[in-house]
C-alpha positions in Angstrom: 6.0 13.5 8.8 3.8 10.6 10.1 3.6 7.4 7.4 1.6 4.8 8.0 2.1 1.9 6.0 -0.9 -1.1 5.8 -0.3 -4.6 3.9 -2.4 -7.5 3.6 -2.1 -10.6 5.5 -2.9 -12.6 2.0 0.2 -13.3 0.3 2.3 -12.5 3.0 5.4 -13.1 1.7 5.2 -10.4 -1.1 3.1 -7.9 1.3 5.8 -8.4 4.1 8.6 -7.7 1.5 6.9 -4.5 -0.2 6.4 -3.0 3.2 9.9 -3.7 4.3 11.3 -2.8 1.3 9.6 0.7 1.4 10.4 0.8 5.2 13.9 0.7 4.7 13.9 3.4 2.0 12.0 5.5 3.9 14.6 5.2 6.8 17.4 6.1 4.4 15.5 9.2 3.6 15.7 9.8 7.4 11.7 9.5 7.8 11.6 7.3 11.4 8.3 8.1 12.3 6.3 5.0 10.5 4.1 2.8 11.8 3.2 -0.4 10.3 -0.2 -2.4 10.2 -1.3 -5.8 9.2 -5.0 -6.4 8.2 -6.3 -9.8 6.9 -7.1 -9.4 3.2 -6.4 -6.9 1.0 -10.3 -5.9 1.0 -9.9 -4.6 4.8 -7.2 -2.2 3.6 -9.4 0.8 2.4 -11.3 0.8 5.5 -8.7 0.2 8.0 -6.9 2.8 5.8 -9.9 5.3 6.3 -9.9 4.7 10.1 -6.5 5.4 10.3 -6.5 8.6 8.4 -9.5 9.8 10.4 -8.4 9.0 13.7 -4.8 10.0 13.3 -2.5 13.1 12.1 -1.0 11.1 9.2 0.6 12.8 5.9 1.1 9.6 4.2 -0.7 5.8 4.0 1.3 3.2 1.6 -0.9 0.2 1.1 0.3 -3.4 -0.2 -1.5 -5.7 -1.0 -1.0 -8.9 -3.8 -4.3 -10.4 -6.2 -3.2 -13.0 -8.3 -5.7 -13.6 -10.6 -7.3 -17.5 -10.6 -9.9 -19.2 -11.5 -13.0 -17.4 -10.4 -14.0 -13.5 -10.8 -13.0 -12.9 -7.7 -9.9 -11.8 -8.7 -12.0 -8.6 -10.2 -14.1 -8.0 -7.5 -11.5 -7.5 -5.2 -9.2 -5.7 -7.1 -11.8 -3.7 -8.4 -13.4 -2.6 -4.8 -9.8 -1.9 -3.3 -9.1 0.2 -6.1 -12.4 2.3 -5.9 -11.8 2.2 -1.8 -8.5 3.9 -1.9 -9.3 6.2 -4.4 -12.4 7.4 -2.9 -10.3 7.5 0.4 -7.5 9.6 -1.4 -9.9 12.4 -2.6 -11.9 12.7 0.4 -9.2 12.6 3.4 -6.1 14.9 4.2 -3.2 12.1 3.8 -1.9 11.2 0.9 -2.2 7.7 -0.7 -0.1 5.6 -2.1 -1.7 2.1 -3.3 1.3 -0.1 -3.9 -1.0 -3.0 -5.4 0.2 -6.1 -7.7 -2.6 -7.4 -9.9 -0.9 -10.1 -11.3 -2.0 -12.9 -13.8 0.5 -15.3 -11.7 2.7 -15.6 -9.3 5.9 -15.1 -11.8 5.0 -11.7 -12.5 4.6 -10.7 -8.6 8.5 -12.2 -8.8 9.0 -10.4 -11.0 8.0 -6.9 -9.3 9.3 -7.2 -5.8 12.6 -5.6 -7.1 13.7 -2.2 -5.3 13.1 -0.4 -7.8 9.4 -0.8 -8.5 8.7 -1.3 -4.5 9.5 1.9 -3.7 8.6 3.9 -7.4 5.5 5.4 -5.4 7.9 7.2 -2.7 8.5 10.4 -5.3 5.4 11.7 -3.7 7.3 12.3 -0.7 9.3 15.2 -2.9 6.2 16.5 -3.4 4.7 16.6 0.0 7.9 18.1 1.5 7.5 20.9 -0.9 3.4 21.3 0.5 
């Protein structure tokens, strides 16, 4: 299998934990074969995802990315059109998807997600897609 992990620059010190987090679980499963990108902001993420999956034999994309809601609606917007991105992306390309997003009213709730356990809770797909 071929996994392709992407994370957002923005809020790097939660993205870069997720990703290594999952990295590490999916080398005790004995997957080696993953490549990690970086892109800005977690808006780039569906496209660079898209590009990715079009350009490349992949069977699985895990995406990170961290909106903490502040002052301003961006917090929706963005959220919002990364959501819509990787779904759209999900039903329309042959990997699989796994959108490991933290919408989070503040920064103590993203603390207190970044466990192991909820990192890698997405990573039961791979059950599934050995089976496929």
């Amino acid at each position: 299998m071929k996994i392709v992990i992407v994370r957002a620059e923005f809020n790097d010190s939660y993205t870069r934990k997720l990703s290594l987090m999952n990295q590490e679980f999916l080398y005790e499963l004995w997957f080696k074969n993953v490549e990690m990108y970086t892109v800005p902001w977690a808006y780039e993420i569906p496209a660079f995802s898209k590009k990715i999956a079009n350009s490349q034999d992949i069977d699985l994309i895990l995406c990170f990315w961290v909106v903490v809601r502040g002052d301003t609606s961006h917090y929706d917007h963005v959220a919002n059109e990364c959501f819509r991105g990787l779904m759209d992306l999900s039903l329309s390309c042959s990997s699989s998807i796994i959108n490991g997003v933290l919408t989070c009213e503040n920064f103590e709730q993203v603390e207190e997600r970044m466990s192991t356990t909820y990192a890698i809770s997405g990573l039961n797909l791979l059950e599934e897609l050995k089976k496929i």
